[in-house]
N, C-alpha and C positions, 0 to 999 in steps of 0.2 A: 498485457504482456505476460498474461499465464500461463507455462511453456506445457503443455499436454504430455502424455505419457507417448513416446515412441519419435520426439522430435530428437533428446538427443542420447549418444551412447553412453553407453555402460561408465565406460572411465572417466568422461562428463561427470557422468550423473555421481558418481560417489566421490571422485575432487572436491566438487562441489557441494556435498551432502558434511566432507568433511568441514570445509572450509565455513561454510553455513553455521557447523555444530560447533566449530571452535569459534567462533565471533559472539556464539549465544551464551555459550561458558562464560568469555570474559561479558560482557552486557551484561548476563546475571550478577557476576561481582563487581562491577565498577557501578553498578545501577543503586546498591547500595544506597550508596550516602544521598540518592535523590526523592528515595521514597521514606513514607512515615504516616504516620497515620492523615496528616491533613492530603498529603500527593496520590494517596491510593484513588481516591476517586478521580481524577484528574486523567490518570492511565486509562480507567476502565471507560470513562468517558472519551477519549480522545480513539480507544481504539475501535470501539462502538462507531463511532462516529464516521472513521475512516471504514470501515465495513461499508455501511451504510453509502457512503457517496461513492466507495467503487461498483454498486451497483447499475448507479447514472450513467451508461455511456453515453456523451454528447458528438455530435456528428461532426466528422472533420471532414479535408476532399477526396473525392471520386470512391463514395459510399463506402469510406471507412469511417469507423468511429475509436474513440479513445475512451477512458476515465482516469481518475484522479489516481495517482499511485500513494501519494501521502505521505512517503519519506522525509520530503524537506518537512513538512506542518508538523507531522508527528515531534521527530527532534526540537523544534522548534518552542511547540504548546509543552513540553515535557523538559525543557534546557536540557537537554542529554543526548548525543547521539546514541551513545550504551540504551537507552531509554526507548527513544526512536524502531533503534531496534528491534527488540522486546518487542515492540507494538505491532511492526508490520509482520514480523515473523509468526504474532500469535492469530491476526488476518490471515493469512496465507495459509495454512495449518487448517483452519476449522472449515478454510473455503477450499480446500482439496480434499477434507475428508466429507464435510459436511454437505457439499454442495457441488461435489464434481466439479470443481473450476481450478483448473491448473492439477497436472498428473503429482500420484503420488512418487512416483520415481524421478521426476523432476522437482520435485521437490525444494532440495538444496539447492538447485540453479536458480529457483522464483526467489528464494529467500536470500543468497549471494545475491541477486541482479536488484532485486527489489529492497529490501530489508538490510544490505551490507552497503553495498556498492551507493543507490538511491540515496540512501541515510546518510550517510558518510561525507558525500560528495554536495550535495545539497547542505549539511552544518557549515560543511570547511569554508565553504562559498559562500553562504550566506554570511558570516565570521569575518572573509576578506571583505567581501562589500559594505560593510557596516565599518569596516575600521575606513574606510573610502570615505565614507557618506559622513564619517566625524563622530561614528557613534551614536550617533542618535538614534531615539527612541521611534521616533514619528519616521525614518525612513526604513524601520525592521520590514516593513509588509513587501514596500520593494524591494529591499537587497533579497528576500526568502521569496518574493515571488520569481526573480532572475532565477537565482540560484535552483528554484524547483524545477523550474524549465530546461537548465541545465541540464541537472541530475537522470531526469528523462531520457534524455537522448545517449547520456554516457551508458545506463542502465540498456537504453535500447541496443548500443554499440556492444557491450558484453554479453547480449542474449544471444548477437549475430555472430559471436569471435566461437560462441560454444556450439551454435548450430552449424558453423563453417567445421569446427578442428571433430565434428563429431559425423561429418561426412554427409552430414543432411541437405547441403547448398553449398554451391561454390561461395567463398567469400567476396568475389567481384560481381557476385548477386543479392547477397543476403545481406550486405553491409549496405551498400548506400540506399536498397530498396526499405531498411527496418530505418535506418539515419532519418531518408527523406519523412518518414511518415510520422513517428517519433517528433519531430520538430514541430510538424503541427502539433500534435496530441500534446508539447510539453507548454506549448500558448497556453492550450489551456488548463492545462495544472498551475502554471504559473500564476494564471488570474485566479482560480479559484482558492491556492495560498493566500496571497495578498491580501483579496479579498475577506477568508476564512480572519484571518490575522488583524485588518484594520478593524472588523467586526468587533474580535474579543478585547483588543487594544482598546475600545471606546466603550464597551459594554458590557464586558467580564472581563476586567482586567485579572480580579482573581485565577482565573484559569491560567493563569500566564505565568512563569517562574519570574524569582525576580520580586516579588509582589507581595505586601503583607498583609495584602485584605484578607482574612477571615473566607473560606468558602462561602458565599453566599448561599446553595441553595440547589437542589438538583431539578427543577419543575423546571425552567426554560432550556436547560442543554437536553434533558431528555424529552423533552416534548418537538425540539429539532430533530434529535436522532430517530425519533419514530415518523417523525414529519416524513423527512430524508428515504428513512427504508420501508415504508411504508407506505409512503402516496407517490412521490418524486420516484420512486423506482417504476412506477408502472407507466413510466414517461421516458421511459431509454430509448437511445437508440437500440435499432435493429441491425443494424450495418456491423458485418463483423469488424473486431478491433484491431488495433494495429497488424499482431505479429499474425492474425487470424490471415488478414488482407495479404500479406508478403506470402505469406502459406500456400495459398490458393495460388495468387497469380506466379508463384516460385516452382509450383508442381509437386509440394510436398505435403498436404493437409491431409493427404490420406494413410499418412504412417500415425497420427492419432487413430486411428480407427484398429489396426493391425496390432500394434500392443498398448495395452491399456488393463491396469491397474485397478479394478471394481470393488468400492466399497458401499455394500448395501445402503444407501440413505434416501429416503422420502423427499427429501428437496434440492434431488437433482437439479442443475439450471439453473435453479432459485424459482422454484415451482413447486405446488405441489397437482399430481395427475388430478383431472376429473377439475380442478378449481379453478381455471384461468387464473386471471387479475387477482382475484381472492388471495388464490393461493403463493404468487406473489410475493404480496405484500406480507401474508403471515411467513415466510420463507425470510424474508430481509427482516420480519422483527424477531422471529426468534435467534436468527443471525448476530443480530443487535445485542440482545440481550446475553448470546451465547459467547459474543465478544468481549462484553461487559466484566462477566463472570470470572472469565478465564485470566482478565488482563488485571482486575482487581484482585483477585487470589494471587495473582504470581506477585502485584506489589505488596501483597502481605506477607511473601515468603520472603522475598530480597530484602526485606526491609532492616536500618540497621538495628542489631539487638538492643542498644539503648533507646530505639523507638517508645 
């Protein structure tokens, strides 16, 4: 759902850049009280991570394909929506400067629709179903796998309201054709949540807020995340992804090509020239790594001064 440079307008695009910039202001300060020296790793791991599986697109119907957006998991592995945020925002950032995926002038729209909206909607949800389900522990992976499926489609719904008000698509094309496809794609976010979640619930429960085990250890979550970006990426689909799919059959894919925003970088695509496969996989691990970096530094800065 990474909206390319030239999908939508000017006054979009900087709404939205505002609206983006003010959510990360407050995230930065209410994120505070959740980091400290033991949750820094936790961030830099969780955002790494999500990098990494939005590389996987897996194939939905009539040769679309989707990936993981990560909104509900992130808030969820991190107890913080403010949190949540911070994460997907710092994804979306390094994969439009770094990797050409998603325009830089849309920018604030990826990180509203994905990172605000996604986050947001997927905590709140997940929060109501758990208070449903009685609070329990054992049924978190469901109410967050619901709710991520949710969050999907809400998120696919606000990409269509800014590509309609921004003259790109009639809205009685672009809403139910992003809706219908979005609903696949949020299946499976949903099980990929649940799943992600019943995982750490039984085998890193450390990773999980809430929790007073002691970190255990960084050789098994980073040996998944290089797993993930590294081998697992060179097993995507091909099939463009949702909002790519609406683009084409909508008659509008080729307003990315007309304006567009160029920042010199080597791993366009998640490639690098001349390497195939190789290059790749070295493209999703420095990805990884450069995820890591950014999302562990910034929980050192938010962090509270009595840390």
């Amino acid at each position: 759902m990474h909206i390319p440079d030239g999908f939508v307008s000017p006054p979009i695009a900087v709404a939205t850049g505002l609206a983006s910039a003010t959510a990360l202001f407050f995230a930065c300060k209410r994120s505070q009280a959740a980091f400290g020296i033991r949750r820094a790793p936790v961030l830099g791991l969780t955002t790494a991570f999500i990098f990494a599986a939005q590389m996987i697109n897996f194939p939905v119907a009539g040769g679309t394909s989707g990936h993981l957006l990560g909104g509900t998991l992130a808030a969820i592995i991190l107890g913080s929506p403010w949190a949540g945020t911070l994460c997907i925002a710092t994804v979306l950032i390094i994969q439009a400067v770094l990797f050409a995926d998603g325009g830089i002038t849309a920018l604030g729209a990826n990180i509203f629709n994905m990172g605000v909206i996604g986050v947001w909607v997927g905590w709140l949800l997940t929060q109501t179903l758990q208070r449903l389900f009685g609070g329990s522990k054992g049924r978190l992976p469901l109410a967050a796998g619901i709710a991520a499926a949710v969050s999907v489609v809400v998120a696919a719904v606000a990409c269509a309201i800014e590509l309609a008000l921004s003259g790109t698509a009639p809205v009685t094309i672009v809403l139910p054709a992003m809706t219908g496809v979005h609903i696949l794609i949020g299946i499976g976010e949903g099980l990929i949540t649940g799943g992600v979640l019943t995982y750490l619930a039984t085998a890193r429960p450390d990773l999980l807020p809430g929790e007073q085990q002691q970190f255990k250890g960084w050789s098994v979550p980073v040996i998944s995340i290089f797993l993930v970006a590294g081998v697992l990426s060179l097993f995507a689909s091909a099939w463009p992804d949702g909002l790519e799919k609406v683009a084409e059959d909508s008659g509008f894919i080729d307003l990315a090509s007309k304006v567009r925003v160029i920042v010199p970088t080597p791993l366009a695509d998640y490639g690098i020239e001349g390497l195939g496969p190789i290059g790749t996989s070295i493209a999703g691990l420095v990805g990884a790594a450069v995820c890591f970096g950014v999302a562990f530094g910034i929980a050192k800065v938010v962090k509270p001064k009595n840390a």
